[in-house]
N, C-alpha and C positions, 0 to 999 in steps of 0.2 A: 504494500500500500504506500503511496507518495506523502509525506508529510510535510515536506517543505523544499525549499530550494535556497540554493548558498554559489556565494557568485562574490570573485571580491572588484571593488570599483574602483576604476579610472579615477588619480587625482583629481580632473576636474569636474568629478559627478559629483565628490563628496558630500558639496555644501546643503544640496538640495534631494538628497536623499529620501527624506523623509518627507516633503510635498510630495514629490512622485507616489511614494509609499501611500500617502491618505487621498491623492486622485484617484488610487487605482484601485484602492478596497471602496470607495464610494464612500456612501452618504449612509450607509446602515449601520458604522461604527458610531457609536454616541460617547465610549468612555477610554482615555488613553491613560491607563495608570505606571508608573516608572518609578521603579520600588528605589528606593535613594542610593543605597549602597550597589546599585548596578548602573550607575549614571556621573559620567564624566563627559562635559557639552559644556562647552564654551563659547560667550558671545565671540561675537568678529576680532576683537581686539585682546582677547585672553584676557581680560581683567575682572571679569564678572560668570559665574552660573549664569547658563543657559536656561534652562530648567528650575526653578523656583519651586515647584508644589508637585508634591505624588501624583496628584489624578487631575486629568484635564476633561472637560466637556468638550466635547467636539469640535466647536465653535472655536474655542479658546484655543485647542491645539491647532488647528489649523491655520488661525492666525499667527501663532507662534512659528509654526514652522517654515512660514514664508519669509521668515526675518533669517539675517545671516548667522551661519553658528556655524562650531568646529568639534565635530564628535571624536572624542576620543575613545569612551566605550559607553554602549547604553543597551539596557534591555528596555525593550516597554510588550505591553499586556495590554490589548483590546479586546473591549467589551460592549456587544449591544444593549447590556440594561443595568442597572445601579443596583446590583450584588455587592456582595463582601468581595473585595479586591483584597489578591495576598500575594507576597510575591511566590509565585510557583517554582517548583526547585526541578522537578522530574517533568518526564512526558506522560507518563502514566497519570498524574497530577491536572495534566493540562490537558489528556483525553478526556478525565474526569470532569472539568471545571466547566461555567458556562464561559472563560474564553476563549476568545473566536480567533485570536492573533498573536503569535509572541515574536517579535522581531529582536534579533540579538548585531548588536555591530561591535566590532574587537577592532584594535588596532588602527583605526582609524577608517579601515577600507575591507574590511571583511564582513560579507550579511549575509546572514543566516536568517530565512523569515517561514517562519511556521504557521497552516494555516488551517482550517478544519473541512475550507470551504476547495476543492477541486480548482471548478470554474476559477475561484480567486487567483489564485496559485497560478492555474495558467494567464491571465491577465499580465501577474505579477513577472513572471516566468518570458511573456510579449516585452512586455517594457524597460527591462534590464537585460535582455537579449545583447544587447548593441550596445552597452554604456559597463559592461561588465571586462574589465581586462584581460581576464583570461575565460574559458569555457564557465557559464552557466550552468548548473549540475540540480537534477533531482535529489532528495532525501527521499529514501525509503526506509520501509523495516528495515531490507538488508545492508542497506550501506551508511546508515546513520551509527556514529562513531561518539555520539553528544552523550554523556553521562548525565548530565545533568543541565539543565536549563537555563543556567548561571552564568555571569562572562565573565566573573572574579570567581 
């Protein structure tokens, strides 16, 4: 079964990573929560957190994300309805969960974006075809290597 797809980015895709990301899941994500200790995003000039508050409304992150920043690592966790948000550790955890999304970036240019939804997946899968440095790779059962759901 495909669970996600990992592709790491072109220097000059990085900044804008995540509008791409919330254009291409649409308009049915409502909750972006970014458990603190998985989140390293800085504005444009490295002087300030990116990111100020664990859980964003949709509205809120999307606006956020149209603004310049510089990820260094982040996980976030999407949700279409106002649950208890926790940060999930396992996949078994997050087969369980009502989230619908967990995107993990390492290193500045590495994404890993897990999704529940197929169809998403391949959107996702369209869109980063071409902006991904090297080959764009399915996650399966068999070839998913992730212990744990964590970037630290």
């Amino acid at each position: 079964m495909i669970r996600g797809i990992e592709f790491e980015l072109r220097q000059e895709n990085t900044n804008d990573i995540l509008k791409k990301i919330v254009e291409t899941v649409g308009l049915e994500i409502q909750y972006w929560f970014i458990p603190k200790a998985q989140c390293e995003v800085w504005n444009s000039d490295f002087n300030d957190t990116f990111f100020t508050h664990e859980l964003y409304h949709r509205t809120d992150f999307v606006q956020k994300c149209s603004l310049p920043f510089n990820v260094i690592f982040l996980k976030i966790q999407a949700y279409l309805h106002p649950k208890s948000f926790k940060n999930i550790t396992t996949y078994s955890e997050y087969i369980q969960s009502n989230c619908q999304l967990i995107i993990l970036i390492s290193d500045c240019k590495y994404v890993e974006i897990y999704c529940k939804e197929i169809d998403v997946l391949q959107k996702f899968f369209a869109c980063f075809r071409d902006q991904a440095e090297n080959l764009i790779r399915w996650i399966t059962d068999n070839n998913d290597s992730r212990t744990s759901m964590d970037i630290l």
